[in-house]
C-alpha positions in Angstrom: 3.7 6.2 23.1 5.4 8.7 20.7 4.0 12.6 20.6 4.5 13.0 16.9 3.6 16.9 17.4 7.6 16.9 19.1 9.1 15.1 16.5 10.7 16.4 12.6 9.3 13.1 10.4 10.5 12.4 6.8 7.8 11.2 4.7 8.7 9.5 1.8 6.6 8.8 -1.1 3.9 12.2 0.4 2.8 13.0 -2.7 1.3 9.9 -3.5 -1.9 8.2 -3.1 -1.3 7.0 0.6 1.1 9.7 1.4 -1.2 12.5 0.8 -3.7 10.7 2.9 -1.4 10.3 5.3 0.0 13.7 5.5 -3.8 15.4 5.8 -3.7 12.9 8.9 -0.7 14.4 10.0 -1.5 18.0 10.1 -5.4 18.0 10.8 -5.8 15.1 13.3 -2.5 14.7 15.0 -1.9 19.0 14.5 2.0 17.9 13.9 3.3 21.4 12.6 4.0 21.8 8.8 7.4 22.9 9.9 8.0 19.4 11.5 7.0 17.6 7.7 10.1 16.8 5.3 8.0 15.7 2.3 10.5 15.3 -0.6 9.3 14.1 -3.7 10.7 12.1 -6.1 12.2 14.6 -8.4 13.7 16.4 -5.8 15.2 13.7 -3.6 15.4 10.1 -6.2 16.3 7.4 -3.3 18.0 5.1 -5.2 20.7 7.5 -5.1 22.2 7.0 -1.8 23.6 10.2 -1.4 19.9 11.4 -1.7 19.4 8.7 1.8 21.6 10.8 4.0 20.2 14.1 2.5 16.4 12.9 3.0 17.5 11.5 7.1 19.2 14.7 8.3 18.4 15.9 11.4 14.9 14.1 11.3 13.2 11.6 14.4 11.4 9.5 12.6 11.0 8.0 8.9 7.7 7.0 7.2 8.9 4.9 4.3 6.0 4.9 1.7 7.7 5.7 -1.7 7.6 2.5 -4.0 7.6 1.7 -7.3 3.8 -0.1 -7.7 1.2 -1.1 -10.3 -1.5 -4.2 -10.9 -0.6 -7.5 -12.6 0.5 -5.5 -16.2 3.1 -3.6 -14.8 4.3 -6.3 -12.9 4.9 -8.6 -15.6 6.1 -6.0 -17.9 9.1 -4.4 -15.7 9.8 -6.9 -13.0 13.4 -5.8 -12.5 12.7 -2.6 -12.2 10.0 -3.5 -9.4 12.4 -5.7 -8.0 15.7 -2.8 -8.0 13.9 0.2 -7.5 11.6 -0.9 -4.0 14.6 -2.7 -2.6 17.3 -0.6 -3.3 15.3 2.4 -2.0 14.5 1.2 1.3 17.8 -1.2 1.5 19.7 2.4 1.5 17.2 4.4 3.6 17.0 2.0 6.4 20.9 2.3 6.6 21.2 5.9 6.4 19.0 6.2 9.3 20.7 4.0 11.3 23.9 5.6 10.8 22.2 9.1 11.7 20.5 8.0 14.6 17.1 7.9 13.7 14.8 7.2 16.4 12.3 5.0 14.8 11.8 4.0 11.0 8.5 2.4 9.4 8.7 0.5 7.0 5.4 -0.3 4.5 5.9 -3.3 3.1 3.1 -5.8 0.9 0.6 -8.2 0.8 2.4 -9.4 -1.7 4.9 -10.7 0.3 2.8 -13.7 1.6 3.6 -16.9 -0.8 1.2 -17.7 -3.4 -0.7 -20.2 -1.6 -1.2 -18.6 2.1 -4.0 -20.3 4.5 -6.6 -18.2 4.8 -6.7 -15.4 6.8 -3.1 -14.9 6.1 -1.3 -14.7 9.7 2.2 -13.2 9.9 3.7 -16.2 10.9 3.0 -17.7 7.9 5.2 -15.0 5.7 8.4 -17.4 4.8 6.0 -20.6 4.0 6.7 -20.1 0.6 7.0 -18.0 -2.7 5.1 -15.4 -3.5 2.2 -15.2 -6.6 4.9 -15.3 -10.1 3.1 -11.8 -11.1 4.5 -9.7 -8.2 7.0 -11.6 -6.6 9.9 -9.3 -7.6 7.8 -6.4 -6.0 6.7 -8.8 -2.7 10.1 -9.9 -2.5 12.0 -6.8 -2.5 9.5 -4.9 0.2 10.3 -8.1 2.1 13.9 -8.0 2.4 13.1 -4.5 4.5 11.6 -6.4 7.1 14.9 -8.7 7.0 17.0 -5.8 7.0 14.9 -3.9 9.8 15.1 -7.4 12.4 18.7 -7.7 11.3 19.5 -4.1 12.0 17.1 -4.5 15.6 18.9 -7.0 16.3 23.1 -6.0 16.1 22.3 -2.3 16.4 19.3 -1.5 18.7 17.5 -0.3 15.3 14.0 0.6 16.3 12.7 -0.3 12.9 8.9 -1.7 12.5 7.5 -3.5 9.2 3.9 -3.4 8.1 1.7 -5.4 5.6 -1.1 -3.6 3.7 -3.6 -4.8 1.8 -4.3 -2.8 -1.8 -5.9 0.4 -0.3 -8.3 2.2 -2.4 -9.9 5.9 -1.8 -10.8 9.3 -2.9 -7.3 10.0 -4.9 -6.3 7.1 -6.1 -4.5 6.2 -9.3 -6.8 5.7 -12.2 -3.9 5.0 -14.7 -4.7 2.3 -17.0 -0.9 0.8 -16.9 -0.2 1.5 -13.2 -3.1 1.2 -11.3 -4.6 -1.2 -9.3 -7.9 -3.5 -9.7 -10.6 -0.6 -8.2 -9.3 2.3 -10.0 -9.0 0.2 -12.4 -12.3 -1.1 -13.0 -13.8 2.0 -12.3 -11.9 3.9 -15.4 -13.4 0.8 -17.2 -17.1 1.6 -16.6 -17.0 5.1 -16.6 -15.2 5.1 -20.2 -17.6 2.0 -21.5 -20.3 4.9 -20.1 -19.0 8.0 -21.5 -18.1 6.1 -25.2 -21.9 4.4 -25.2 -20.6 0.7 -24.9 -22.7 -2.4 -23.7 -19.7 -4.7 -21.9 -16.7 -4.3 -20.5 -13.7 -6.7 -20.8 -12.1 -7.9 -17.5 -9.2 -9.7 -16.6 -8.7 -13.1 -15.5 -11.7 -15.6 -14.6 -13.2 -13.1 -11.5 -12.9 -16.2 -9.1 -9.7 -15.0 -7.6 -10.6 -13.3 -4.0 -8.9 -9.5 -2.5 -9.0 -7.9 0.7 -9.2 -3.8 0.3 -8.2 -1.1 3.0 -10.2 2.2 2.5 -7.0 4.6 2.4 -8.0 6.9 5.1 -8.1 3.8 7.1 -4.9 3.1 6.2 -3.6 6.4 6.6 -4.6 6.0 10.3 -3.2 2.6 11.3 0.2 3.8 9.9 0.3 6.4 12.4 -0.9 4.0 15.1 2.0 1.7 14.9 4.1 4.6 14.5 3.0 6.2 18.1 2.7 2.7 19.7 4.2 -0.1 18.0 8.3 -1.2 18.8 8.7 -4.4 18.2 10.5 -6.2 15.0 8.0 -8.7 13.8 5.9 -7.8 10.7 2.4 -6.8 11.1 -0.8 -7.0 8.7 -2.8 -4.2 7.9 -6.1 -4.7 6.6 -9.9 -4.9 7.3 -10.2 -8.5 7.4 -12.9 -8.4 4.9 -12.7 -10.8 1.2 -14.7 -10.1 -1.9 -14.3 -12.5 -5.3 -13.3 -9.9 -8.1 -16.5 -11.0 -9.4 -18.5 -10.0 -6.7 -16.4 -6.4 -7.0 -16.9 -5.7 -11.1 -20.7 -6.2 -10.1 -20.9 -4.0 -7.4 -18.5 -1.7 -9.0 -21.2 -1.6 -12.2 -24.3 -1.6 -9.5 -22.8 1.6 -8.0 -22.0 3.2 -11.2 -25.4 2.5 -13.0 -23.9 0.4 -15.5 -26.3 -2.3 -17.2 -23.8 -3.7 -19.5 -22.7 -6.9 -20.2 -19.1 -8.6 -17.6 -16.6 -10.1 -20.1 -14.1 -12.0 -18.6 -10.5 -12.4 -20.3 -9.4 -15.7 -18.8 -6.6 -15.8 -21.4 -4.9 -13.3 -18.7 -3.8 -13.9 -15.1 -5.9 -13.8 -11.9 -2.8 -13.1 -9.5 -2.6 -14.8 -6.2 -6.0 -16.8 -5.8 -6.7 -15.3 -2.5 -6.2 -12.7 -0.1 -7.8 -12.0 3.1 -5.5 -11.1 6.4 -5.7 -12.0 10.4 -5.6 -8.3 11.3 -5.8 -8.8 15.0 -2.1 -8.4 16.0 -2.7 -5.0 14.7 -5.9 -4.3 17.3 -4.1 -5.9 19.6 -0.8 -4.5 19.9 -2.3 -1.1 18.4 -5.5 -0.6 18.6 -6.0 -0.9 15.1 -9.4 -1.5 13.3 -10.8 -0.8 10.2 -13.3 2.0 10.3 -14.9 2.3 6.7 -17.6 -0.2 5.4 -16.5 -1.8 2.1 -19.7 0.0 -0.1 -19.4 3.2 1.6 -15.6 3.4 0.5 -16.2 2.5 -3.2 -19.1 4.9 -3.4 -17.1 7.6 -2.3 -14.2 6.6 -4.7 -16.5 6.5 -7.6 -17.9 9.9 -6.9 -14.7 11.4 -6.5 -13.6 10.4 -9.8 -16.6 10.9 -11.7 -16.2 14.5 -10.3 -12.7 14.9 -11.4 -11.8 12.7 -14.0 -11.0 15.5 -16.0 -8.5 16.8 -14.1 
């Protein structure tokens, strides 16, 4: 097992959503030393530039690779080259400046996404490479996936210890309410608290609400990361999730019960659902790191609900 408090760890991607989550983790339960942290962000460090690789791996142990370019079904479908160029040249680059410096252990996050369109369900790992990916997000899913290629390629020539996990959407305190980036819960939460605010009686939803998703409360999240990166050396990929499944109907309705919101669902089947289901085996990730999901499902989504009807405003 790794001590992380003895090591210098580049996190990439810190000052988003998961990365902030994941650097609290850091410094409050693990009591790894600020000094220890290199959290560039994006305008300072922009790794697509690969001078900005080698720059970002100096004299650093170990790299958390969590900066990505991401967004629901819009975004997607509105830049999919950019989601494609941007994720894999990012980590294609990374991966090889640490292995030229000598890093001692790189983890890599990759995607549900990744799984082809129709995956049995629970998704098992094994079952990656059965075929393409949902047509929404397959530029993203693809591009996070040639990491894993890269990382079992790189384990296998040069000794690489680089390990490749799968995360469902996470969702939390924090996350990113942006109508064009963000993903379904912020998403649908923005919905009902603005139908609230402007006095409306329906909101307009996406898709037919039969498609099914699995969600990972962030903290959660946050904490399995850091299990695999103590514990976990081997090359094949590994889920990340809480192995639970909710129809996006089912969520809008809850979503509306724990807001208040009495209105009337309208469903936009004119747009896409995305990948009909989702739901993942999560037990190589108990069994090889003791990893299981802590945070009931409701008890999340209240808490993200009240965080953002406190700061909304911000």
């Amino acid at each position: 097992m790794i001590d992380l408090k003895k090591k210098k760890i580049l996190v990439t991607g810190a000052d988003g959503f998961l990365g902030k989550h994941l650097v609290r983790n850091l410094l409050e339960k693990r009591r790894v030393s600020k000094e220890n942290l290199f959290l560039p962000t994006f305008e300072e460090l922009d790794l697509r530039k690969w001078e900005n690789c080698q720059k970002a791996v100096k004299e650093q142990d170990i790299v958390i690779h969590l900066a990505a370019k991401v967004g629901g079904i819009g975004l997607n479908r509105e830049i999919p080259g950019e989601m494609f160029y941007d994720n894999a040249i990012m980590g294609i680059q990374l991966i090889e400046a640490a292995r030229q410096t000598g890093i001692e252990k790189f983890v890599a996050l990759g995607t549900v996404c990744s799984y082809p369109k129709f995956t049995p369900i629970p998704f098992k790992e094994k079952d990656l490479w059965n075929g393409y990916p949902e047509e929404t997000n397959a530029p993203y899913g693809l591009a996070k996936k040639m990491l894993l290629v890269q990382g079992q390629a790189y384990h296998q020539q040069y000794g690489f210890n680089a390990i490749f996990l799968m995360p469902v959407n996470m969702y939390g305190p924090g996350d990113n309410f942006d109508p064009k980036s963000s993903h379904v819960i912020p998403a649908l939460i923005k919905k009902v608290a603005d139908a609230k605010k402007e006095g409306k009686n329906y909101i307009e939803v996406w898709g037919t609400g039969k498609a099914s998703r699995e969600f990972l409360y962030v903290e959660d999240g946050a904490e399995g990361i850091l299990l695999a990166t103590e514990k976990y050396d081997k090359s094949e990929p590994v889920n990340l999730g809480s192995g639970m499944e909710i129809s996006i109907k089912d969520l809008v309705e809850l979503i509306c019960k724990l807001m208040d919101f009495k209105g009337e669902i309208r469903w936009d089947a004119t747009k896409p659902d995305g990948q009909p289901r989702r739901c993942l085996d999560t037990s190589r990730a108990k069994k090889e790191f003791g990893f299981r999901a802590e945070t009931e499902f409701e008890k999340g989504l209240q808490n993200t609900t009240n965080w953002y009807l406190k700061n909304q405003n911000i």
